[in-house]
ROGU-795074 format. One line per field, with one value per atom (N, C-alpha, C, CB): residue number from 1; atom name; x, y, z; residue in three letters. Coordinates in steps of 0.02 Angstrom, whole numbers. Glycine has a CB too. Layout:
N
num <- NUM / ...
atome <- CA / ...
c1 <- X / ...
c2 <- Y / ...
c3 <- Z / ...
residu <- ALA / ...
REM end
This chain:
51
num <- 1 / 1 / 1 / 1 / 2 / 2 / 2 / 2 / 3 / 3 / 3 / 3 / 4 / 4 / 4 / 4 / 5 / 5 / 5 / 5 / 6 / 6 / 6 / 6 / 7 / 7 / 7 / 7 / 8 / 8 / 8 / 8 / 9 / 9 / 9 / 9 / 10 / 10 / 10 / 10 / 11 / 11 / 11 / 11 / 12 / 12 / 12 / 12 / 13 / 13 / 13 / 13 / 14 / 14 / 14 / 14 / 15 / 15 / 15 / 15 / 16 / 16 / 16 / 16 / 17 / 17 / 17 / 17 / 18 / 18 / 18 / 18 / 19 / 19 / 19 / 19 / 20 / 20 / 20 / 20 / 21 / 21 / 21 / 21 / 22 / 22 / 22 / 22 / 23 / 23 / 23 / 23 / 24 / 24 / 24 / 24 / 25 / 25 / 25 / 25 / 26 / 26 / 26 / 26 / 27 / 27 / 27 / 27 / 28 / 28 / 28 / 28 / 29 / 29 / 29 / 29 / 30 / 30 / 30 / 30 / 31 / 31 / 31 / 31 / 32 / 32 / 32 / 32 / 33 / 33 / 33 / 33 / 34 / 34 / 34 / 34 / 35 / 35 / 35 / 35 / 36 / 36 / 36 / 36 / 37 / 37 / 37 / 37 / 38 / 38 / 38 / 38 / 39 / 39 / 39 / 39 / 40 / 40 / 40 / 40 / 41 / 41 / 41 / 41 / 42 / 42 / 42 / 42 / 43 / 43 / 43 / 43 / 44 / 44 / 44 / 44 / 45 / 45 / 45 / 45 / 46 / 46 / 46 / 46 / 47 / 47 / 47 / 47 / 48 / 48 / 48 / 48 / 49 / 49 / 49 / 49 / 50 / 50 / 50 / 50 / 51 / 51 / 51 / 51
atome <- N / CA / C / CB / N / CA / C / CB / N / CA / C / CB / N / CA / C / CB / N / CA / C / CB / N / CA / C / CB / N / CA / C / CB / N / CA / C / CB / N / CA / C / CB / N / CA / C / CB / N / CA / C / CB / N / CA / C / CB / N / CA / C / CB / N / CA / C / CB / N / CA / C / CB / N / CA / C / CB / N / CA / C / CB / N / CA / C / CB / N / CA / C / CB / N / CA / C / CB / N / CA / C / CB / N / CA / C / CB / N / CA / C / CB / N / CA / C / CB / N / CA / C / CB / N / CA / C / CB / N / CA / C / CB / N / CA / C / CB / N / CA / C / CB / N / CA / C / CB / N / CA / C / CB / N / CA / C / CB / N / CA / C / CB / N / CA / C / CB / N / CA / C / CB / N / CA / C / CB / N / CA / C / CB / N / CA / C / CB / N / CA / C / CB / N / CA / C / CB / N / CA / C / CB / N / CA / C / CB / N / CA / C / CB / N / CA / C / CB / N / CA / C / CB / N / CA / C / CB / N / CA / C / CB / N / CA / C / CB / N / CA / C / CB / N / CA / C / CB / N / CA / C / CB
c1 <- -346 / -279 / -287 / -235 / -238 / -260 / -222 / -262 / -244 / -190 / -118 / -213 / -98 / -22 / -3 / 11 / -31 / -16 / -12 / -96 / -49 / -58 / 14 / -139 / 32 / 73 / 135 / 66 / 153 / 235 / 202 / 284 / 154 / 169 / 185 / 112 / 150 / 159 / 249 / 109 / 265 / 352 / 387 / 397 / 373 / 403 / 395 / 356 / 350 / 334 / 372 / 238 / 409 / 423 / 419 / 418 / 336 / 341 / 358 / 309 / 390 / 404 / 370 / 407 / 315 / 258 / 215 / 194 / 233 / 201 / 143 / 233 / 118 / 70 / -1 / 90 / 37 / -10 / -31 / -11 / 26 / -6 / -45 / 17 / -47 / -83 / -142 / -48 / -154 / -230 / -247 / -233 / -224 / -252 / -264 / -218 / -239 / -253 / -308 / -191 / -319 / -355 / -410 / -349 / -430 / -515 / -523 / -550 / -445 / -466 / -502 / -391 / -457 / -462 / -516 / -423 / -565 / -639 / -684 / -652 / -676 / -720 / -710 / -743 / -650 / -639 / -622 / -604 / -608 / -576 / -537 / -617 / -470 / -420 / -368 / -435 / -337 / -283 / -194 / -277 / -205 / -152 / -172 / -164 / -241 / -248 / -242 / -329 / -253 / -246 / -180 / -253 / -140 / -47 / -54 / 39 / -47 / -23 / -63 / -52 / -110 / -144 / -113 / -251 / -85 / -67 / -2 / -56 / 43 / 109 / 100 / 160 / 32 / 29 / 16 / 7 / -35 / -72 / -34 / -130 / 14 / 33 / 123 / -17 / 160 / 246 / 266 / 307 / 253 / 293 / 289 / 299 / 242 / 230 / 284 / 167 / 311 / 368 / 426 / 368 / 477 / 555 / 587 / 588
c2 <- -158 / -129 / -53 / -155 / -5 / 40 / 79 / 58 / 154 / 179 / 188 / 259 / 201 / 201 / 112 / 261 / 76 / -6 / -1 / -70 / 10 / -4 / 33 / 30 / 117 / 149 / 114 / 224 / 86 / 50 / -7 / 34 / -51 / -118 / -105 / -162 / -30 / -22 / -16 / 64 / 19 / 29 / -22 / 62 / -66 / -121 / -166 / -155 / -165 / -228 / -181 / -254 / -98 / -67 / -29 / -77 / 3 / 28 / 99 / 10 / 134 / 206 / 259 / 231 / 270 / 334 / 286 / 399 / 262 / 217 / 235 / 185 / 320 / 345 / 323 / 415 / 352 / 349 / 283 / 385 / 234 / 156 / 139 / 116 / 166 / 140 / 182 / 126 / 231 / 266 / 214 / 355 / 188 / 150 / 109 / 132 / 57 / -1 / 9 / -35 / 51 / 55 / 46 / 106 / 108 / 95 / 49 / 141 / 7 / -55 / -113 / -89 / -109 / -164 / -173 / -156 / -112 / -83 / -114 / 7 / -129 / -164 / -224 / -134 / -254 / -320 / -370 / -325 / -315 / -357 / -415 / -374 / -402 / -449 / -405 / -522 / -398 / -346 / -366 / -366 / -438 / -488 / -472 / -582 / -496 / -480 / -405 / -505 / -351 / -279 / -253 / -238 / -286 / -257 / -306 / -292 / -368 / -394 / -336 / -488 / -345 / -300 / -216 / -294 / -197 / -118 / -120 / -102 / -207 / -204 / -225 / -251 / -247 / -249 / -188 / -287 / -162 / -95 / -40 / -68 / -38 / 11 / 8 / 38 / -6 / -30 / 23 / -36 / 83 / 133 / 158 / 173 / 148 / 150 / 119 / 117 / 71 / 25 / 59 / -68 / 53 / 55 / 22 / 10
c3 <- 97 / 99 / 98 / 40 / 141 / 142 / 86 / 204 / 68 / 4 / 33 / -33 / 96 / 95 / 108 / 166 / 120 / 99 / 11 / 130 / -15 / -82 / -126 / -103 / -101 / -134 / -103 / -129 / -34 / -28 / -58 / 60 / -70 / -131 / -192 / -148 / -216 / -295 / -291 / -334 / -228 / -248 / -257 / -197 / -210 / -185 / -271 / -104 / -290 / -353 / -396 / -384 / -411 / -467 / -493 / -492 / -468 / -500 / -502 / -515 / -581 / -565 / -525 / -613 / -547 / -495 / -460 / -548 / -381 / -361 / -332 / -327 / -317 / -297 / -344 / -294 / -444 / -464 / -478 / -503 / -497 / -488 / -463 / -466 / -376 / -334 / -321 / -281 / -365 / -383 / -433 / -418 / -488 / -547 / -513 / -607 / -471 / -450 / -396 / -427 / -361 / -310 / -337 / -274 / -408 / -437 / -468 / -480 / -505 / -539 / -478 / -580 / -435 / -376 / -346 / -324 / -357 / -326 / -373 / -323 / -428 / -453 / -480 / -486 / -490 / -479 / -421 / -509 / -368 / -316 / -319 / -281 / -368 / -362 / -394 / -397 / -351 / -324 / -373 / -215 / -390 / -435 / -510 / -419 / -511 / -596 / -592 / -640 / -555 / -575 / -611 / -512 / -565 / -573 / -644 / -488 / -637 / -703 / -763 / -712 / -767 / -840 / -838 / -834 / -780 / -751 / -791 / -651 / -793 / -817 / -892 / -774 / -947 / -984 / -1027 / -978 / -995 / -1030 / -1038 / -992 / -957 / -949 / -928 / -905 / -983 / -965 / -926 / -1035 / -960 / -931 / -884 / -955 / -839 / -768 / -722 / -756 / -749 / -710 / -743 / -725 / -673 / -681 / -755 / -615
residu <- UNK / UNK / UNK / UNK / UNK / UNK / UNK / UNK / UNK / UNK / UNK / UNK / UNK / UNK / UNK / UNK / UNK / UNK / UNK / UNK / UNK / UNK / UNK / UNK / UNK / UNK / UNK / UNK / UNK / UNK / UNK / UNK / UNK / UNK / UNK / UNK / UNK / UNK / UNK / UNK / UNK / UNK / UNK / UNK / UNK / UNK / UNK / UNK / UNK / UNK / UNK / UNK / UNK / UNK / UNK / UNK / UNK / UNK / UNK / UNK / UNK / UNK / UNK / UNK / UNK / UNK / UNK / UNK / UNK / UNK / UNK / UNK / UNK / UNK / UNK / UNK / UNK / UNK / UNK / UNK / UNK / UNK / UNK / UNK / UNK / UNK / UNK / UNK / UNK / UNK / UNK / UNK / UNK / UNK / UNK / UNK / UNK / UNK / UNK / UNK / UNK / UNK / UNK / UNK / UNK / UNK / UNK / UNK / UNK / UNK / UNK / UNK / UNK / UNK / UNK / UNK / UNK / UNK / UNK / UNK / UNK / UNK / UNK / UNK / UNK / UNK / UNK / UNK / UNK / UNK / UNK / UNK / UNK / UNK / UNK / UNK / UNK / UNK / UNK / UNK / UNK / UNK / UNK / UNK / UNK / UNK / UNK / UNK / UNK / UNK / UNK / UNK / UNK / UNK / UNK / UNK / UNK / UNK / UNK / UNK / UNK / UNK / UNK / UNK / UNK / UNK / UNK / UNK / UNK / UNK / UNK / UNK / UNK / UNK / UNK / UNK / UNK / UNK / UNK / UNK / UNK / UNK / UNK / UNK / UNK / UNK / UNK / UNK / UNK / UNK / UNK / UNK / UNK / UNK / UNK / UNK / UNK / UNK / UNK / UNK / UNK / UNK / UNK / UNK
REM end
């Protein structure tokens, strides 16, 4: 996925600064490669990132 795919999904799923979401998720996603568990733990760790 490319980073402007990644920053309209971070909007699209919520979240508030979808740029920087989709910097967190990008290096999480780089070393887990699962792009689902990233956001879920992104919306645990990190609430205030979301709307």
């Amino acid at each position: 996925m490319s980073t402007n795919q990644l920053i309209r999904h971070c909007a699209a799923l919520g979240f508030r600064d979808a740029i920087k979401a989709a910097t967190i998720l990008k290096h999480t996603v780089k070393g887990s490669g699962n792009l689902e568990a990233a956001v879920e733990s992104l919306r645990k760790n990190a609430p205030h990132l979301f709307k």
